[in-house]
C-alpha positions in Angstrom: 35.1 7.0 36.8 32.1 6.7 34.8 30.6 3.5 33.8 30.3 4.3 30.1 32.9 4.1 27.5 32.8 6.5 24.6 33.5 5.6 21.5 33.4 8.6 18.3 34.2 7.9 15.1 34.6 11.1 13.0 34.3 12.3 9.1 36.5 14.9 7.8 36.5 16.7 5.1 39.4 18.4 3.4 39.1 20.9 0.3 42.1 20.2 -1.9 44.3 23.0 -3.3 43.8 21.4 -6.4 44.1 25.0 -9.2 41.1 23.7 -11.0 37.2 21.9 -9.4 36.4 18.5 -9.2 35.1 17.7 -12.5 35.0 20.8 -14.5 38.0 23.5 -15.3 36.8 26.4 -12.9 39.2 27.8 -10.6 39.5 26.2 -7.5 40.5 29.4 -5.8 37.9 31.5 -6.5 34.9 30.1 -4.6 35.0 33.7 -2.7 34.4 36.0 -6.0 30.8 37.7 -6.5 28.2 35.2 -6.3 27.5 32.7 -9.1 31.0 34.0 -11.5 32.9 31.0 -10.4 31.1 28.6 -12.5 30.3 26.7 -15.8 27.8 24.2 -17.1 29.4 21.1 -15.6 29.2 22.8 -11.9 25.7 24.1 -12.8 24.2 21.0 -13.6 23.2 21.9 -17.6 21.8 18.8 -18.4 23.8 17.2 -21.0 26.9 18.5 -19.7 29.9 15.5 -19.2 32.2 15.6 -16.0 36.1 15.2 -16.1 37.6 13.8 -13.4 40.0 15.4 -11.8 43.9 13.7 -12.2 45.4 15.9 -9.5 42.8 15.2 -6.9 42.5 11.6 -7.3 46.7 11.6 -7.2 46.7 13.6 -4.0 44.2 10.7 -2.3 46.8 8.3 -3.3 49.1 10.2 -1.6 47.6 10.8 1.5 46.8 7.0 1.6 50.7 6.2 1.1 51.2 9.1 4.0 48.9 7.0 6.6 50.5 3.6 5.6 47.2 2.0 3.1 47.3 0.8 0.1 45.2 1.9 -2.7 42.2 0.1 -3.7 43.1 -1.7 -6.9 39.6 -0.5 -8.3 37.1 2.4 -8.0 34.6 4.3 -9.1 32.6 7.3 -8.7 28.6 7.0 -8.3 25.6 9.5 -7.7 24.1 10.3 -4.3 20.7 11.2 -4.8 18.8 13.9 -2.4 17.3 17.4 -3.3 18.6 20.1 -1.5 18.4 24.4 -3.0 22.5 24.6 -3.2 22.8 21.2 -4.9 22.1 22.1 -8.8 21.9 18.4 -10.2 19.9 16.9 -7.1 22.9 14.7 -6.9 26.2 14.9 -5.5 29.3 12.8 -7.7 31.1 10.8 -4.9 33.1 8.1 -4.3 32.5 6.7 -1.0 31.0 3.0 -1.6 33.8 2.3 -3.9 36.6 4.1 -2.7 40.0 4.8 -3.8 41.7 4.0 -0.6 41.3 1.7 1.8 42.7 1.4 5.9 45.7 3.1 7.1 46.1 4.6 10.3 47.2 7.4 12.8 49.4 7.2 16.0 47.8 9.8 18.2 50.1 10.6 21.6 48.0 11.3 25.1 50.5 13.0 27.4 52.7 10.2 26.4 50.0 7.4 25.6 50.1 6.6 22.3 47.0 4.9 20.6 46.2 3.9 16.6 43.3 5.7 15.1 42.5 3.4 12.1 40.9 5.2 8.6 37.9 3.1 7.3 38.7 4.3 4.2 39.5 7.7 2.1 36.9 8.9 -0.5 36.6 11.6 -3.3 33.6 13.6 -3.6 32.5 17.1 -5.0 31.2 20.2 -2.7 27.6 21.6 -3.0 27.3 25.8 -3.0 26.2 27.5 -0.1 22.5 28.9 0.7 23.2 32.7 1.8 20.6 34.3 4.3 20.2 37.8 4.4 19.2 39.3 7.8 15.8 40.0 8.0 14.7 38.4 5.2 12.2 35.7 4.3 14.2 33.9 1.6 17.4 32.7 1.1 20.3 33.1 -2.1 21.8 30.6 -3.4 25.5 30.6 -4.5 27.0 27.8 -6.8 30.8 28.9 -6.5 31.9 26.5 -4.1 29.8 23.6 -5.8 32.0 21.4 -7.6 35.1 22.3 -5.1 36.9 18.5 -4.5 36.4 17.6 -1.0 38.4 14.2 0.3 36.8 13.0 3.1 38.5 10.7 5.6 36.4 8.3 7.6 37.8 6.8 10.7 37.0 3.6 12.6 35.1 4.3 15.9 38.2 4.0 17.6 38.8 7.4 19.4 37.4 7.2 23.1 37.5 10.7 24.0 36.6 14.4 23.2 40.4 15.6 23.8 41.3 12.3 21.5 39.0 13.8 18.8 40.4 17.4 18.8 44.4 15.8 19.1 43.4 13.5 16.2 42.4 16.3 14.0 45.2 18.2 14.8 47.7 15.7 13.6 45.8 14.9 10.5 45.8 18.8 9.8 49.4 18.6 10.3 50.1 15.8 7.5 47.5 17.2 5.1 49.7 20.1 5.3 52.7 18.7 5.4 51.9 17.0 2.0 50.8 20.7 0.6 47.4 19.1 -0.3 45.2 21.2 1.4 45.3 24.6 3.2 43.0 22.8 6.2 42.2 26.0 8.2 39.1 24.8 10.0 38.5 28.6 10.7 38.0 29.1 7.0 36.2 26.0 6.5 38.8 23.8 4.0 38.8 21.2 6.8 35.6 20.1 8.5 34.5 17.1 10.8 30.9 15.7 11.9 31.6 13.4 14.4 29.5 10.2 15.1 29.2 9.6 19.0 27.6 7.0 20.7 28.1 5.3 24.5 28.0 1.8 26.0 28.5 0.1 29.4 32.1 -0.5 30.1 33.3 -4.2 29.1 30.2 -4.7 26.3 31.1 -5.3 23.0 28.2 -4.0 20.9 27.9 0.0 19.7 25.3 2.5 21.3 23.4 4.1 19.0 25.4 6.7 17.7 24.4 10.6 17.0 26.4 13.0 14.3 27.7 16.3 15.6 28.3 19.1 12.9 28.7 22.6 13.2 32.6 22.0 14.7 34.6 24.4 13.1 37.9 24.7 15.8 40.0 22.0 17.6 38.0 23.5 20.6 34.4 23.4 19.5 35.2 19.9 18.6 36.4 19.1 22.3 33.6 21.5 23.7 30.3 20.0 21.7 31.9 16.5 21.9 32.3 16.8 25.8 28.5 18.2 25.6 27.3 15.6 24.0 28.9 12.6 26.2 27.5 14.2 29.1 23.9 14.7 27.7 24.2 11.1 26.3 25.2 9.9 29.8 22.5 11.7 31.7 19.9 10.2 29.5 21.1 6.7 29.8 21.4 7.4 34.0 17.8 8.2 33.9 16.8 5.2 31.6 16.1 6.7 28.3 16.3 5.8 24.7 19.3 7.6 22.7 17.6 8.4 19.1 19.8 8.0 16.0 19.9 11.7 14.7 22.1 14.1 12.9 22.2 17.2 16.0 24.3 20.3 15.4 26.8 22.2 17.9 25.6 26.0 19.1 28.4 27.6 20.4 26.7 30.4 21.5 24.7 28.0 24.2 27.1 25.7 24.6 24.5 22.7 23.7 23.5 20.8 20.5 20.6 20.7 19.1 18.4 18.2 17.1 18.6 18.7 13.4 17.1 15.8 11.7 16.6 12.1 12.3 19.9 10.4 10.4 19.5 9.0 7.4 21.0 5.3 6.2 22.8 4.8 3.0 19.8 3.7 1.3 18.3 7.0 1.2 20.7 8.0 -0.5 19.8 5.8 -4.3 24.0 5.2 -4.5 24.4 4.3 -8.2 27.8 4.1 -10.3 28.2 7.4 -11.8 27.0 6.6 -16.3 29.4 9.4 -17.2 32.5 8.7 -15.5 34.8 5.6 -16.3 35.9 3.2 -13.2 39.7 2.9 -12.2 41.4 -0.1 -12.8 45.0 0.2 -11.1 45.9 -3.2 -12.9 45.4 -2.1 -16.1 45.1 1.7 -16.2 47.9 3.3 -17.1 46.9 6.6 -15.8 48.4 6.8 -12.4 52.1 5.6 -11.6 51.8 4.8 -7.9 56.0 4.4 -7.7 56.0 8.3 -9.1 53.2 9.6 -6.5 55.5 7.7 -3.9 58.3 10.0 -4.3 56.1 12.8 -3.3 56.0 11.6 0.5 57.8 14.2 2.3 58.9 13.6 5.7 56.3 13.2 7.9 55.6 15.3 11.4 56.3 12.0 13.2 59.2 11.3 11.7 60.6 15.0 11.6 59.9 15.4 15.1 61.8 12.1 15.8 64.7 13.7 14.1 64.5 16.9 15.5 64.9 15.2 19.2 68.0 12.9 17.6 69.7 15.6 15.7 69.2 18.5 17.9 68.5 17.1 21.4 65.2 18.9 22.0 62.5 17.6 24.0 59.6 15.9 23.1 57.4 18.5 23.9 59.2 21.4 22.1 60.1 18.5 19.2 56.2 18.1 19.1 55.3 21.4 19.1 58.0 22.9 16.5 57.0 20.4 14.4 53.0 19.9 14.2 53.0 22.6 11.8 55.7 22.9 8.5 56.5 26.3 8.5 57.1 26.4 12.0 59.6 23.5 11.8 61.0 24.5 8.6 61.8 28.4 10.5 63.5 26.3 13.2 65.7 24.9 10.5 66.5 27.9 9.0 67.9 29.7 11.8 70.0 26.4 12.9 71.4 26.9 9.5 71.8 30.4 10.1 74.2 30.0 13.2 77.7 30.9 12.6 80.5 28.7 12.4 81.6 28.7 15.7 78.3 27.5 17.4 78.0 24.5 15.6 82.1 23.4 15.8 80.6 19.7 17.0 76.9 18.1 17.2 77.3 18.5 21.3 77.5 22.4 20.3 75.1 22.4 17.5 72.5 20.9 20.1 73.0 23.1 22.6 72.8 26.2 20.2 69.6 24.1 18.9 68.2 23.8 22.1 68.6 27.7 22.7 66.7 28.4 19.7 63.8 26.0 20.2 63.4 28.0 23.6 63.3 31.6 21.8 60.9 30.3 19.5 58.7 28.6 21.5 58.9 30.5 24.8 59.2 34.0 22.8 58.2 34.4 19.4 55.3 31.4 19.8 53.9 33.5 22.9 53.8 36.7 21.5 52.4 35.8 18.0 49.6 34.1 20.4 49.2 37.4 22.5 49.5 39.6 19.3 47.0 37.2 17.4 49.6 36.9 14.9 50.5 34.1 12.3 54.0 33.1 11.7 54.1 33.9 8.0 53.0 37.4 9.2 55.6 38.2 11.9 58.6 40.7 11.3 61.2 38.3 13.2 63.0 36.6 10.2 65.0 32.9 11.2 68.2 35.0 11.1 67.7 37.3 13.0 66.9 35.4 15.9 70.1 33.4 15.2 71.6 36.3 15.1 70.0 37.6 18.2 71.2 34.1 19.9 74.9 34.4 18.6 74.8 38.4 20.4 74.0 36.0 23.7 76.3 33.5 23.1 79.0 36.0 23.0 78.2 38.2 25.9 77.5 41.2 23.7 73.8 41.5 26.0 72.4 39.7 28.5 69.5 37.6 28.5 67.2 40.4 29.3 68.6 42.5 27.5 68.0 40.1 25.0 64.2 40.4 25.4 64.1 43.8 25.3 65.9 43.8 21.8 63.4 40.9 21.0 60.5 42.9 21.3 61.9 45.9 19.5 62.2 43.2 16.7 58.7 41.8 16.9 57.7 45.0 16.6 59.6 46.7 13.7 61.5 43.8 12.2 65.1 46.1 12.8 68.2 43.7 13.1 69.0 43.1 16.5 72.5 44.9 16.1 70.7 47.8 14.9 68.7 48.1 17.9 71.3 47.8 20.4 73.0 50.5 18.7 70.4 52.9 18.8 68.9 52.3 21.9 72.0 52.1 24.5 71.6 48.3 25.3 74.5 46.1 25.1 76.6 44.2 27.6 80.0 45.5 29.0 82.5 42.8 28.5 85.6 44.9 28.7 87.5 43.4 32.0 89.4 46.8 32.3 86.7 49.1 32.4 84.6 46.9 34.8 87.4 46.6 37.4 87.7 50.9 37.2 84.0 50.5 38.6 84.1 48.1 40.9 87.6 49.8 42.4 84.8 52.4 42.2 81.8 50.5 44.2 84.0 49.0 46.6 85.3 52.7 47.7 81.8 53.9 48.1 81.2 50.5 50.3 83.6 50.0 52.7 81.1 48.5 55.3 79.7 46.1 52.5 83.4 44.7 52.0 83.8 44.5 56.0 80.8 42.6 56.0 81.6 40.3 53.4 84.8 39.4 54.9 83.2 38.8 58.2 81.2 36.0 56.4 77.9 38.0 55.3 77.4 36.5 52.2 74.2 38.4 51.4 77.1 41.3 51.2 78.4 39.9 48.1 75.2 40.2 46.4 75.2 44.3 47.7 77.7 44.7 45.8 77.3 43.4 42.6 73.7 44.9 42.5 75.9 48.2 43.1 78.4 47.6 40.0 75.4 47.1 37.7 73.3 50.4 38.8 76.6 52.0 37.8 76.6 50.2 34.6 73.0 50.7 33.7 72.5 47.0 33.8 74.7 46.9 31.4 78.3 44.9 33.2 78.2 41.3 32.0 77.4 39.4 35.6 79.8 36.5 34.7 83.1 39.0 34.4 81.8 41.4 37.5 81.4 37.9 39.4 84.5 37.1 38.9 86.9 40.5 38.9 85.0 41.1 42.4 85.6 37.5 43.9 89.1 38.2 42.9 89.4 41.5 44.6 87.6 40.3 47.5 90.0 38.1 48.5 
């Protein structure tokens, strides 16, 4: 056990899918077109040029505030962080973070069935800057302003999180509400969700902080486990041997596995924070503008709370609950398909959970592990929610077996046919006919006297001869359950 406690507080930030930028009317969802098309005066930096602010984005904050349980800050404004840097046209970047919009809130994070609260310091507004391009093998660098002006909310925690895994779980569930709440895409691949984390370590039972270091350069719920785990460990070895920890700003090489020193970190005064001249301050009291009751009704039900219902109304575990419901489409294919049962599967809620619980294995034993194996995302796969209801109900009523069933399950992974089709046109199917079975196992237990002697002299393992005899004759094909039972009864 080591004799250092870790404490990480993180910053995120999340591109909204707002259609139009922060403060100006260029699309929003363009920031990959030809370099430098993507913009206008106001993202430029023209001087004389007059921000907007956007409504949407400043709405969506609300919401997402509302989402974690805080309360908006009655009043707030935006200001000017001041620092020069080649992708930053205006030498300052329009933000809100000293005066923010919202204020607390929290999020219940669950450890292998420890749940702890991860408060949010508070929730700011802010714009992008562009991105410097570096062309290999060249001495410069380009500079493209399409992604300047983007509206970023970033969401600072308290230093409350006490472990790499913590960290990358954390992130995970806030991913899971942003999208939830259809506020942003926040595909750390792609960069519309990004974290710097601030890590730091003290003896176990003090009260005062170590002196904290920011990670960047995490761009996956691993790296952030990975460089995070790094960096305790080369934090902990320094303090073993007696060194000084230096407040910097390092950033993660996954190619080396190690961070590396960027630049010492630099406090808020570096910055020059002053109120933005061009841009009113909100007033909740007075303005007008935004009806907090309205954005309200925009709260959808939560991943929490879904996944609470899903393990009340359909009797799944937590584990498959969790997992069908960290992401919205996921839960909301579930869904479909348990709407897409027939009639006679869901006669009672005892039935309708049972049928439930059947599906929640297909998807997340079977479709879940092949779109993982096949690097495939749900919206791409061919499987539709009714066919795999449909696939389920051919079970249910001993039209295949269950391994038949997976053979008819890859066929429709991999050409989207309906399951009926494919058991049609590939010989698969289940003999359920209790005539015809009994012809062949009159048949089997001809060919097998000695088996049947045995069997009646008490060799069970006889029993099991035989019924591996019936299904070679069938192909595979005689439903077990009715051969089980017709050769029990002729047994006798």
């Amino acid at each position: 056990m080591s004799k250092y406690e870790t404490v990480i507080g993180l910053e995120i930030h999340a591109q909204l899918r707002t259609e139009s930028k922060m403060f100006c009317r260029c699309d929003n969802f363009s920031v990959d077109a030809d370099p430098n098309t993507n913009v206008c005066p106001v993202c430029l930096g023209m001087p004389g040029m007059l921000p907007v602010a956007n409504k949407q984005a400043i709405e969506w904050t609300y919401l997402l505030g509302m989402a974690l349980g805080a309360k908006p800050a009655e009043k707030f404004n935006f200001e000017r962080k001041n620092y020069f840097y080649p992708d930053l046209p205006k030498a300052y970047q329009i933000t809100s973070s000293t005066n923010p919009p919202v204020v607390g809130g929290s999020v219940k994070v669950d450890i292998d069935g420890t749940v702890t609260t991860v408060r949010i310091h508070h929730i700011h507004l802010e714009e992008d800057a562009g991105k410097l391009v570096h062309p290999t093998g060249a001495k410069y660098s380009l500079v493209d302003l399409n992604r300047a002006g983007t509206p970023l909310m970033e969401i600072v925690t308290e230093p409350d999180i006490r472990s790499p895994h913590e960290a990358s779980v954390f992130m995970q569930d806030l991913r899971s509400i942003l999208r939830y709440l259809g506020i942003s895409d926040a595909n750390m691949e792609q960069g519309n969700l990004r974290c710097d984390a601030n890590v730091s370590l003290r003896p176990v039972g003090q009260k005062e902080y170590g002196t904290k270091v920011e990670i960047k350069n995490m761009n996956s719920f691993r790296m952030i486990e990975r460089a995070l785990n790094y960096e305790v460990e080369r934090q902990t070895a320094m303090l073993d041997k007696g060194e000084r920890i230096v407040q910097e700003t390092r950033g993660w090489d996954e190619g080396k596995g190690i961070t590396l020193g960027q630049r010492s970190k630099e406090e808020a005064n570096d910055y020059r924070y002053f109120p933005e001249p061009d841009l009113p301050s909100f007033d909740l009291s007075t303005d007008k503008e935004f009806d907090m009751k309205a954005i309200g009704t925009m709260l959808p039900e939560l991943p929490k709370d879904k996944c609470a219902r899903f393990m009340a109304e359909y009797g799944l575990s937590s584990a498959d609950a969790m997992q069908l419901t960290a992401d919205l489409e996921l839960a909301q294919y579930f869904e479909q398909a348990v709407t897409a049962l027939p009639d006679e599967m869901v006669t009672s809620d005892e039935v309708k959970r049972t049928a439930a619980k059947k599906l929640s294995n297909w998807i997340v034993g079977e479709l879940i592990g092949r779109l993982n194996k096949f690097s495939v995302q749900l919206t791409e796969t061919k499987i539709t929610p009714e066919q795999i209801a449909a696939l389920l109900t051919l079970i249910d009523s001993g039209s295949i077996s269950g391994k038949q069933a997976k053979e008819v399950f890859d066929k429709m992974f991999e050409t989207g046919e309906e399951p009926n089709d494919i058991i049609a046109t590939s010989g698969l199917g289940q003999i359920s006919n209790a005539d015809e079975l009994a012809n062949t196992i009159e048949q089997v237990l001809a060919n097998n006297a000695k088996s049947v002697e045995d069997f009646k002299a008490g060799k069970q393992q006889a029993f099991g001869y035989l019924i591996g005899q019936v299904m070679a004759e069938t192909h595979g094909q005689a439903n077990p359950k009715i051969v089980n039972e017709i050769l029990r009864e002729k047994l006798k």
